[in-house]
Phi, psi and omega in degrees: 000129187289155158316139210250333178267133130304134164229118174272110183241135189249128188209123171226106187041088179279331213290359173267321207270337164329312179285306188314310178307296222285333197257355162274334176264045187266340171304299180312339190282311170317317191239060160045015197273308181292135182240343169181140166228142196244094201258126170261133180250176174215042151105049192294178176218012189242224178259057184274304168315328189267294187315332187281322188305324194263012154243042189353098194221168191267111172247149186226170183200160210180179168278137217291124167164080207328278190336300166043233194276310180330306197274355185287326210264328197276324173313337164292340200248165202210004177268147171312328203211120187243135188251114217233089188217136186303159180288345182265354159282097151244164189240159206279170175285163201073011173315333195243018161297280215290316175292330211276332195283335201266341205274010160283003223232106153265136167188216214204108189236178192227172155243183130340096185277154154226111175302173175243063177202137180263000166304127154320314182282347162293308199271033106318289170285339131346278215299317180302311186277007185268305156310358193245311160286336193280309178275331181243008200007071159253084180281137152321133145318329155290329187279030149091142170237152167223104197226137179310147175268008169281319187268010155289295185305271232278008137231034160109003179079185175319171184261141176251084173214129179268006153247114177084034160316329164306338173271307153299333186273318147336286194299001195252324200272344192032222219271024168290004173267133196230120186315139148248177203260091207183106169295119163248133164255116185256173182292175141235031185330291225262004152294297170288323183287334174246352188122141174297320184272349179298291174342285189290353176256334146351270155347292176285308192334296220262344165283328196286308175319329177272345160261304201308338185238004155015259309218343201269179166308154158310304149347279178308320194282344193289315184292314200284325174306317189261024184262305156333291156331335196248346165338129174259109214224109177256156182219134187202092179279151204246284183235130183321123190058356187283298179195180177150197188169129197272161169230104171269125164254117190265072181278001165286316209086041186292315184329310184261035186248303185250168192336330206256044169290104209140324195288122149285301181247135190234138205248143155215185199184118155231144197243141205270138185239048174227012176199168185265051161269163181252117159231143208236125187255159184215142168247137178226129150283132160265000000 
């Protein structure tokens, strides 16, 4: 009987975060679980392509866009059951213990997210997206998918989006998604690099943008997406976790495009969970 998981990985110049994923599935091969892995590419330039050859995974390469490259890789793929994980994700050990007791099953399950950062605002956004899914079963695309391909097909298949596919792919399955006890740890590269709250408030725009426009064409929804994308969010902390306050520059006027239109001063408040401080943010549009 063949090996029953596909594992899908989507990579655009990978080669530093790659191997730490590739060497957390080395379990799965042991207990027989992997049947192929498939790194879908969007155009590296760096050894992201040779790191794949030499651990013999499938590489395809395509046009650039995770939502995609996802979707490139699983039409490519022939296992019952697809594992779906960004190049900057690995999982904790024992992972594939815990999926194998499980694949006698069809449904569609997520994992436990964890960052590779000891910033407060990384163990913030942990507790939000972990609660966010758990409660609205909306899981992040870093906390890994694992889903039967009968119960893909049978709702019409991957999402053809190269962004917030996670979401869209959520909303088809509503509450057929189910948590496993499974760490997937992701990088945070792209948090310290642009800001935590820029990021994350990037995020919800462009999530509120995938309901708030449900009804439009795809095309039209895309542009609204990469409009999102181009807001512009200054961030200017004083004293580290203490205070501070973003400056949104919205010049499309995406803001009054979605539900949350109107807002001059957005108040925010986190409470830190390693002291009894408070730190307080002011967000203002321009």
């Amino acid at each position: 009987m063949p090996a029953p998981l596909s594992i899908i990985i989507p990579t655009l110049n990978s080669e530093y975060e790659l191997p730490e994923t590739l060497k957390s599935l080395f379990e799965g091969i042991e207990k027989n679980l992997i049947r192929e892995l498939i790194i879908s590419d969007g155009g590296s330039l760096d050894r992201t392509k040779i790191i794949a050859n030499e651990v013999g995974a499938v590489f395809i390469a395509g046009t650039r866009g995770r939502g995609t490259q996802i979707k490139r890789g699983i039409e490519k793929s022939c296992g019952d059951w697809i594992l779906i994980l960004h190049a900057d994700t690995s999982l904790s050990v024992g992972w594939s213990e815990k999926i194998f007791s499980k694949i006698d099953k069809k449904f569609a399950c997520y994992f436990k997210l964890k960052f590779k950062s000891k910033s407060v605002f990384a163990y913030i956004l942990e507790i939000w997206v972990n609660l966010r899914s758990k409660v609205f079963d909306l899981p992040y695309g870093d906390q890994g998918l694992l889903i039967h391909r009968d119960l893909l097909t049978s709702i019409g298949g991957f999402p053809n989006l190269p962004i917030m596919e996670d979401v869209a792919l959520a909303g088809k399955l509503k509450s057929k998604f189910k948590p496993l006890n499974i760490i997937a740890q992701t990088s945070a590269k792209k948090y310290h690099e642009k800001g935590w709250l820029r990021q994350s408030l990037i995020n919800f725009s462009i999530f509120f943008t995938i309901f708030a426009f449900d009804n439009v064409n795809t095309p039209d929804k895309l542009n609204i997406i990469q409009m999102v994308k181009e807001i512009n969010i200054y961030e200017d902390i004083t004293k580290p976790f203490i205070s501070g306050n973003l400056t949104v520059v919205d010049a499309n006027n995406i803001f009054e495009m979605l539900p949350i239109a109107g807002f001059e001063r957005l108040e925010l408040q986190l409470m830190s969970p390693h002291t009894d401080n408070n730190y307080n943010f002011t967000i203002v549009t321009h």
